[in-house]
Backbone atoms as SQL, in Angstrom:
CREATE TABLE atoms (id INTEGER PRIMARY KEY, chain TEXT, resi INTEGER, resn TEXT, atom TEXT, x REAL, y REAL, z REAL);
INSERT INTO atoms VALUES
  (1, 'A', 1, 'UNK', 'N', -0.466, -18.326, -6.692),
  (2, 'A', 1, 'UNK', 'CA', 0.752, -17.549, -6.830),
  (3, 'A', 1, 'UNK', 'C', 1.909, -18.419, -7.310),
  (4, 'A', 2, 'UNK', 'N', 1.909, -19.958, -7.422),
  (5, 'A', 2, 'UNK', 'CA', 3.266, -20.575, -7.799),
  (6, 'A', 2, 'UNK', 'C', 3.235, -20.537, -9.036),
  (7, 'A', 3, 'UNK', 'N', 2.208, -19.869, -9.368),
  (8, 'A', 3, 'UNK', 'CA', 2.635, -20.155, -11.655),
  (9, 'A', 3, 'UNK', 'C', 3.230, -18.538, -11.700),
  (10, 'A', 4, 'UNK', 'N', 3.279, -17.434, -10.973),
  (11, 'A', 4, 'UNK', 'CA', 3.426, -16.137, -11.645),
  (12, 'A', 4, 'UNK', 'C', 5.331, -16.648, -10.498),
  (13, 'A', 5, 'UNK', 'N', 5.110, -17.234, -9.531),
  (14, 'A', 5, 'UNK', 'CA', 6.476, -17.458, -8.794),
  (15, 'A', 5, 'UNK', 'C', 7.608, -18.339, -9.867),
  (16, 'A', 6, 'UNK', 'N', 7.241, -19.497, -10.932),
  (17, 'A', 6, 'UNK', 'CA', 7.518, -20.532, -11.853),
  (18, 'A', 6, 'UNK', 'C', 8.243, -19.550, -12.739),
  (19, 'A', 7, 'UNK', 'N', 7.005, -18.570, -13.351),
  (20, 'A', 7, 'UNK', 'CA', 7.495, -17.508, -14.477),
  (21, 'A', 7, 'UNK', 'C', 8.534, -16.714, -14.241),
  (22, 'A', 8, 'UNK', 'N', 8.439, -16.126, -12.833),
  (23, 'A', 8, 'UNK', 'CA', 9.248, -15.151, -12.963),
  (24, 'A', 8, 'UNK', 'C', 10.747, -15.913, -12.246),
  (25, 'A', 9, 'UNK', 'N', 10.843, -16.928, -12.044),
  (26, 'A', 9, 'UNK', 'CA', 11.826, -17.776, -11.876),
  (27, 'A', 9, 'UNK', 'C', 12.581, -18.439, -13.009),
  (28, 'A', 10, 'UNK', 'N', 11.799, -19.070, -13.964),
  (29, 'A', 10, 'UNK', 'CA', 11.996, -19.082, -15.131),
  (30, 'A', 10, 'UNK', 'C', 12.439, -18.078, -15.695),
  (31, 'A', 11, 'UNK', 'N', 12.225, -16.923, -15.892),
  (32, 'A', 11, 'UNK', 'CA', 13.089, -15.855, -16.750),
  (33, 'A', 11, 'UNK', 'C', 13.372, -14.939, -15.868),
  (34, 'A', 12, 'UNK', 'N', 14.305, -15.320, -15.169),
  (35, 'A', 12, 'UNK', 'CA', 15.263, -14.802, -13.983),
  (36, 'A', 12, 'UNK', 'C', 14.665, -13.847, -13.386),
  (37, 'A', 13, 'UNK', 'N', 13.693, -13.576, -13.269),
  (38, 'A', 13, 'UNK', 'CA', 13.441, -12.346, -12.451),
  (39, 'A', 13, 'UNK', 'C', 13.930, -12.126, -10.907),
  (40, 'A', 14, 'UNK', 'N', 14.683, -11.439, -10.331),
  (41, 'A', 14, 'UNK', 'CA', 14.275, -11.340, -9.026),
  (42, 'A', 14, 'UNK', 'C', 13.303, -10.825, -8.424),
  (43, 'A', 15, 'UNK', 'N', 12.356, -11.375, -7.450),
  (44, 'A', 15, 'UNK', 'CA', 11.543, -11.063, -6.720),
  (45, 'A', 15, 'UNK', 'C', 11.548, -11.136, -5.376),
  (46, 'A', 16, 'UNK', 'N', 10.620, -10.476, -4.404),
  (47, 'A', 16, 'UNK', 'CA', 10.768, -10.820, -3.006),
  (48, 'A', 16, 'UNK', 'C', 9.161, -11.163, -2.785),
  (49, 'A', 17, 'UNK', 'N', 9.316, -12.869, -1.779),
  (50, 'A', 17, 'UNK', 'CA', 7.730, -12.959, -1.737),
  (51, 'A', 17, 'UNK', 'C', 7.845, -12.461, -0.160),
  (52, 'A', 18, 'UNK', 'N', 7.258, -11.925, 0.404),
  (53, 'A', 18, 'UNK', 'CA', 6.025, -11.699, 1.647),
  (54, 'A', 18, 'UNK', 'C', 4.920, -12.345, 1.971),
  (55, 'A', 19, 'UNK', 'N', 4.915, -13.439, 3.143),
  (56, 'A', 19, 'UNK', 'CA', 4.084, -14.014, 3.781),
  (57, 'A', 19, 'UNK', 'C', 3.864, -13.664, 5.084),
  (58, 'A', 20, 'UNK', 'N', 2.229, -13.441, 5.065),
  (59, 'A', 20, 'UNK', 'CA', 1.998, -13.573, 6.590),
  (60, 'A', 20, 'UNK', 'C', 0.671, -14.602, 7.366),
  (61, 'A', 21, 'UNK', 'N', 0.385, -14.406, 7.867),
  (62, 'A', 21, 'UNK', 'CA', -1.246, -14.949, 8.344),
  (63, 'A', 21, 'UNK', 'C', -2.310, -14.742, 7.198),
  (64, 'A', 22, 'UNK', 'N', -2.167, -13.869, 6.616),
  (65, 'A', 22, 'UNK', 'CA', -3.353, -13.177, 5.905),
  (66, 'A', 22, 'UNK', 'C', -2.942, -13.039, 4.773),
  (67, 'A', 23, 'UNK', 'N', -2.085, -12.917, 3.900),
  (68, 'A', 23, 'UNK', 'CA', -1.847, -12.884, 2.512),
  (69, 'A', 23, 'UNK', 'C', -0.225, -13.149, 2.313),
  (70, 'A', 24, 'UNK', 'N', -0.165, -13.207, 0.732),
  (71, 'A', 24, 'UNK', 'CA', 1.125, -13.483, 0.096),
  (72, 'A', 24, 'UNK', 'C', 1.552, -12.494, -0.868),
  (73, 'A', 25, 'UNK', 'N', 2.885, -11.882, -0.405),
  (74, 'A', 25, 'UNK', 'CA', 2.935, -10.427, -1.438),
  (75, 'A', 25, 'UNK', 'C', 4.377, -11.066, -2.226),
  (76, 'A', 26, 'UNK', 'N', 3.956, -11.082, -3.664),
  (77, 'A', 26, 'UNK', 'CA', 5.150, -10.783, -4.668),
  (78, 'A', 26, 'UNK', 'C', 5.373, -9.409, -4.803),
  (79, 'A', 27, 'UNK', 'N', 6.574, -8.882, -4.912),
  (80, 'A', 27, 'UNK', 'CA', 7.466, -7.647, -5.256),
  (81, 'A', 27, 'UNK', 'C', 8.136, -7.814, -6.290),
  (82, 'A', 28, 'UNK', 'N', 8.529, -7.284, -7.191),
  (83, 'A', 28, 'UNK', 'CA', 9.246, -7.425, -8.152),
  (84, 'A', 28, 'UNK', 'C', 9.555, -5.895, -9.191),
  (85, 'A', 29, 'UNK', 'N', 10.868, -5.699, -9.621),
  (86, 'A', 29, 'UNK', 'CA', 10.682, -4.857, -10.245),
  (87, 'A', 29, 'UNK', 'C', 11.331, -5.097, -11.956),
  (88, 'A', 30, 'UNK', 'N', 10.363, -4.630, -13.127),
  (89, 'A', 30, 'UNK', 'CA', 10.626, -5.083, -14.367),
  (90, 'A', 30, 'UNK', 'C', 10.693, -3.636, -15.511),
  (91, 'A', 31, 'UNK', 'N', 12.208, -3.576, -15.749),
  (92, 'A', 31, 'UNK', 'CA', 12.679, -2.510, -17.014),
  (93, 'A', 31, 'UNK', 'C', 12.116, -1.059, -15.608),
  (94, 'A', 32, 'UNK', 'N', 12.377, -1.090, -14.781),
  (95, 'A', 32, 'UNK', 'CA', 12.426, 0.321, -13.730),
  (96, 'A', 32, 'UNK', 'C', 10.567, 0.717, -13.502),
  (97, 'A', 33, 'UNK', 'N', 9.744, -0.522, -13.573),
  (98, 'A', 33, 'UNK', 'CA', 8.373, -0.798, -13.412),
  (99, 'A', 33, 'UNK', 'C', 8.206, -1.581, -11.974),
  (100, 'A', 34, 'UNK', 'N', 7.648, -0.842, -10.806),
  (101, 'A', 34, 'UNK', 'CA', 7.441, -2.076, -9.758),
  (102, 'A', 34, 'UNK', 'C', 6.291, -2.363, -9.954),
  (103, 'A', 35, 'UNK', 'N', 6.101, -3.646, -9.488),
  (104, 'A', 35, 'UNK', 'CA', 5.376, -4.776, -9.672),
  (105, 'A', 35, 'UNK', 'C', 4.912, -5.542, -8.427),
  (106, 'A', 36, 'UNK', 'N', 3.409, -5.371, -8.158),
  (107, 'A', 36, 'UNK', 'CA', 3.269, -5.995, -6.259),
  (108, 'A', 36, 'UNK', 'C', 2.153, -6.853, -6.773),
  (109, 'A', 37, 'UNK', 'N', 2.017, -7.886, -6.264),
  (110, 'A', 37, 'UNK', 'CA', 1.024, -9.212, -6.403),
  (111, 'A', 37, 'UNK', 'C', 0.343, -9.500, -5.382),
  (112, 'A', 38, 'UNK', 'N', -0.479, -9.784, -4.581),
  (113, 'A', 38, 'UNK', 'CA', -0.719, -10.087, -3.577),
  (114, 'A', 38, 'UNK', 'C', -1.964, -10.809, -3.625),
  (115, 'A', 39, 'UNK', 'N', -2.356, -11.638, -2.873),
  (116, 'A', 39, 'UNK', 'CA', -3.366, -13.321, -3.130),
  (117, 'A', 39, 'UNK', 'C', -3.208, -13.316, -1.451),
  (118, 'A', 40, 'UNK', 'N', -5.456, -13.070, -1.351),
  (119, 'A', 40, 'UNK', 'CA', -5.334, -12.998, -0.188),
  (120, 'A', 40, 'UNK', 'C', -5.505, -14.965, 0.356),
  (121, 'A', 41, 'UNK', 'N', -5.493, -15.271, 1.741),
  (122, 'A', 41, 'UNK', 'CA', -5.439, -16.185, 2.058),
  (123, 'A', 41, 'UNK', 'C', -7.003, -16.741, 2.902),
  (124, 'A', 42, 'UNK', 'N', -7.308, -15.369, 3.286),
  (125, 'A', 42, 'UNK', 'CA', -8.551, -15.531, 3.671),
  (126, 'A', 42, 'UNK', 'C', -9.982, -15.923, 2.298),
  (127, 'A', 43, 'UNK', 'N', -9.461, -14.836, 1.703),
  (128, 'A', 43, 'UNK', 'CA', -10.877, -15.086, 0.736),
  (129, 'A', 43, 'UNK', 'C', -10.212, -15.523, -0.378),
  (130, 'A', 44, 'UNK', 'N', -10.950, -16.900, -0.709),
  (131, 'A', 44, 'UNK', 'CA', -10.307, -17.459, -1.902),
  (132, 'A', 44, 'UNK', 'C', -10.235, -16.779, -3.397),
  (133, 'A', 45, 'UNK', 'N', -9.469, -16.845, -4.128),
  (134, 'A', 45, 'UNK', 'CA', -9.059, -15.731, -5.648),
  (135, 'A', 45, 'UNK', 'C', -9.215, -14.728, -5.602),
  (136, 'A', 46, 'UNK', 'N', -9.280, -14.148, -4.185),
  (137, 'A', 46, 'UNK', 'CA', -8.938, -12.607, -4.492),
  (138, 'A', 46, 'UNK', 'C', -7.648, -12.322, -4.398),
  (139, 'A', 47, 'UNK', 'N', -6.966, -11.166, -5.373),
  (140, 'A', 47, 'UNK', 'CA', -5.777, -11.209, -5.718),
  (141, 'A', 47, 'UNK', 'C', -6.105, -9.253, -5.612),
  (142, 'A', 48, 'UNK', 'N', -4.576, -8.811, -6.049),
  (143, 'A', 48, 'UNK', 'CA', -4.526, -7.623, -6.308),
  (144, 'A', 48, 'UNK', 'C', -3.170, -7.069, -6.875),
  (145, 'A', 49, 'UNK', 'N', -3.150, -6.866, -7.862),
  (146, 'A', 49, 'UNK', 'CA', -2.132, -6.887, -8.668),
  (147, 'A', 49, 'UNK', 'C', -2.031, -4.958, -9.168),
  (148, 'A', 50, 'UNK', 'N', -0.781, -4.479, -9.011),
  (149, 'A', 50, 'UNK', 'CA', 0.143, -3.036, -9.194),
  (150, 'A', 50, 'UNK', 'C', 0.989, -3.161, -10.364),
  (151, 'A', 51, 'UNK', 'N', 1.152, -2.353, -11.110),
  (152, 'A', 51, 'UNK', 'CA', 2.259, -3.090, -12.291),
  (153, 'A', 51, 'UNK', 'C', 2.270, -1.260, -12.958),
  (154, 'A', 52, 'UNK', 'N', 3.253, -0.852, -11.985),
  (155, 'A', 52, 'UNK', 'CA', 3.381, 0.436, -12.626),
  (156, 'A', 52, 'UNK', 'C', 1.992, 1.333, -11.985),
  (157, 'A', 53, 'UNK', 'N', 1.313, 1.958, -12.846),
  (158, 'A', 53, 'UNK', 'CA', -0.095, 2.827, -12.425),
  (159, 'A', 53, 'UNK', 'C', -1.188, 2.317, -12.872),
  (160, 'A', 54, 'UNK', 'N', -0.753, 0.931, -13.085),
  (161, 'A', 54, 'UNK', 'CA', -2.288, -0.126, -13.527),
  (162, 'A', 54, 'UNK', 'C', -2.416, -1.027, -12.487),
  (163, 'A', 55, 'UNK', 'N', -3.555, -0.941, -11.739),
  (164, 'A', 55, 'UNK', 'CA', -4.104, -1.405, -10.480),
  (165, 'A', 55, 'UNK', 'C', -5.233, -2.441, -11.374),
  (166, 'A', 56, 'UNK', 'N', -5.578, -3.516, -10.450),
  (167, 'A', 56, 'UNK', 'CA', -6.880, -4.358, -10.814),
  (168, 'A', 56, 'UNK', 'C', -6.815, -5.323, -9.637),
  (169, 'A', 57, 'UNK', 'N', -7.896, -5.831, -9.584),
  (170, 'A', 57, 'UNK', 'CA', -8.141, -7.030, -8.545),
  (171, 'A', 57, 'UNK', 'C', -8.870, -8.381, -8.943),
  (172, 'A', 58, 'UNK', 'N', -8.865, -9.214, -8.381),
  (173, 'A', 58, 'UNK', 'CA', -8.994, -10.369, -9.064),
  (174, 'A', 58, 'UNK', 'C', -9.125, -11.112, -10.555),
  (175, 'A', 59, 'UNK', 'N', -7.779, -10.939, -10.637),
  (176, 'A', 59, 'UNK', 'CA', -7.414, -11.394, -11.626),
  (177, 'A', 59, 'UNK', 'C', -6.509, -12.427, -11.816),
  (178, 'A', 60, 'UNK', 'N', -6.640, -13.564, -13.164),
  (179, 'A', 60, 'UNK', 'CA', -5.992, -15.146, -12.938),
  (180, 'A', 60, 'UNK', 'C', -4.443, -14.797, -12.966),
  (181, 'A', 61, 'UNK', 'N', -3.736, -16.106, -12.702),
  (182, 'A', 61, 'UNK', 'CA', -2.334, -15.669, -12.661),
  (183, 'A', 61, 'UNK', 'C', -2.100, -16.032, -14.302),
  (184, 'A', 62, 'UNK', 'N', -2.653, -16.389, -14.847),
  (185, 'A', 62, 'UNK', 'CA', -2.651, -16.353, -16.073),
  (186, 'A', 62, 'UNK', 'C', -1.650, -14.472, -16.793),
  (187, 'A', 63, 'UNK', 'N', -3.400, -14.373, -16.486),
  (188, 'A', 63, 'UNK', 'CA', -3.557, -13.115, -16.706),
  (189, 'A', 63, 'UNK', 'C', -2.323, -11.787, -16.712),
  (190, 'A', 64, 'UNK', 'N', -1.952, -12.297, -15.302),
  (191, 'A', 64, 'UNK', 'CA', -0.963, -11.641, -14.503),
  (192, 'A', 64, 'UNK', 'C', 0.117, -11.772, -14.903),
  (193, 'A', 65, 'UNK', 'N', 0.364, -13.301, -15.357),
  (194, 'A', 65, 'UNK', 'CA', 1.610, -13.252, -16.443),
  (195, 'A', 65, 'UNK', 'C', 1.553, -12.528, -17.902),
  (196, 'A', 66, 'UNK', 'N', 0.575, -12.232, -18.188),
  (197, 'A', 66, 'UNK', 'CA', 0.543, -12.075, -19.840),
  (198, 'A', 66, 'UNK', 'C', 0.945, -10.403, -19.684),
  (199, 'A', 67, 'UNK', 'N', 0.524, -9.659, -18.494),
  (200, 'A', 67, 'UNK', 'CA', 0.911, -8.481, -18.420),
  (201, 'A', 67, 'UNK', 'C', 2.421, -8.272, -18.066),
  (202, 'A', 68, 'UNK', 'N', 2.837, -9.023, -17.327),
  (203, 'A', 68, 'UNK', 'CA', 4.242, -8.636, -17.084),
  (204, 'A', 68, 'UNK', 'C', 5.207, -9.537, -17.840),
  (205, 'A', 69, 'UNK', 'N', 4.867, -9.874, -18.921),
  (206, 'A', 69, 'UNK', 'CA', 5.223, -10.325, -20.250),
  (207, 'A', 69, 'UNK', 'C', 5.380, -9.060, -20.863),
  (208, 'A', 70, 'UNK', 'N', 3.932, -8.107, -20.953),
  (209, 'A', 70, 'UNK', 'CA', 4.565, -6.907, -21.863),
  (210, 'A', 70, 'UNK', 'C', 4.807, -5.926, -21.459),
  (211, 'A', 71, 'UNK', 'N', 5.108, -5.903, -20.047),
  (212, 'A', 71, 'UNK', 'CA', 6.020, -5.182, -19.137),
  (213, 'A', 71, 'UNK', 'C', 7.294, -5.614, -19.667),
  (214, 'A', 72, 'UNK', 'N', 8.242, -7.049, -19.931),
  (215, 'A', 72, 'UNK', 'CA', 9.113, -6.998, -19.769),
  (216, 'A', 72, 'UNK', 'C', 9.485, -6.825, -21.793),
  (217, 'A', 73, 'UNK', 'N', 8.720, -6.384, -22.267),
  (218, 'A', 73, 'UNK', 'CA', 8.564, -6.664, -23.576),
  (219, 'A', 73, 'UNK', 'C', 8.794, -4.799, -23.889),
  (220, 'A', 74, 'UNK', 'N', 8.559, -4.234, -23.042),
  (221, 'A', 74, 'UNK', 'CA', 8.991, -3.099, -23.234),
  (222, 'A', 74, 'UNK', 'C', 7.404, -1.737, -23.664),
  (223, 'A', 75, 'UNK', 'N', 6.329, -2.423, -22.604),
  (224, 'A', 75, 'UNK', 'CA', 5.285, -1.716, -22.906),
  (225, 'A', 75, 'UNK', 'C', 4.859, -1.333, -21.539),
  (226, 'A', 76, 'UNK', 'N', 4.311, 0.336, -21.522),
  (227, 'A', 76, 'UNK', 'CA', 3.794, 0.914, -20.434),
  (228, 'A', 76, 'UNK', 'C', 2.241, 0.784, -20.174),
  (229, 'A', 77, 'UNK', 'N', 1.837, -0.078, -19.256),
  (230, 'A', 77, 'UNK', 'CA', 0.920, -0.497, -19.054),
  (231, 'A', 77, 'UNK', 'C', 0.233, 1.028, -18.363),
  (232, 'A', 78, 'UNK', 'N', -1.471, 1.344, -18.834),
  (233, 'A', 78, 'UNK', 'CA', -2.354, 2.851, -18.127),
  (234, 'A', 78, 'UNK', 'C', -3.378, 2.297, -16.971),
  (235, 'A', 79, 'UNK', 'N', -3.841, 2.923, -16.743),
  (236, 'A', 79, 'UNK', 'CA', -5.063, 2.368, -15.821),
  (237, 'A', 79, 'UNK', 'C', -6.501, 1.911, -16.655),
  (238, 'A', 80, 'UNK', 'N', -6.168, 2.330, -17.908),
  (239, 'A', 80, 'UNK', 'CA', -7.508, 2.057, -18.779),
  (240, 'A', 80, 'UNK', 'C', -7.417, 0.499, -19.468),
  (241, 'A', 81, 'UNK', 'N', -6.219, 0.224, -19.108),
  (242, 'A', 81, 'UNK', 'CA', -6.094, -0.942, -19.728),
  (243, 'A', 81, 'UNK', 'C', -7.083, -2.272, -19.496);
């Protein structure tokens, strides 16, 4: 989670992280799109990423940046994506 925390720090985003025992939740909202991240702590690279009505799970933070890149780029991400 510190490279999608880097990015969205880097281009000002505000976000709110959530920590507990068991996982780490990014919040964020981009062009009136919320945006939830979450990287569990128990099982290693499982992730689960919300970005509007496009759901997926384990996926790199790579990845995760390149989408809310064209979230902030001005594209509506589907579930077919």
């Amino acid at each position: 989670m510190s490279i999608v925390k880097k990015y969205l720090t880097d281009k000002n985003i505000p976000f709110t992280e959530i920590e507990n025992r068991n996982e780490i939740e990014i919040q964020t909202e981009i062009k009136g799109i919320r945006c939830i991240i979450r990287n569990s702590r128990i099982v290693n690279y499982e992730t689960y990423t919300k970005i509007g009505s496009y759901e997926a799970k384990n996926q790199s933070q790579a990845y995760i940046i390149k989408l809310l890149e064209r979230v902030r780029n001005g594209e509506r991400l589907s579930l077919n994506y």
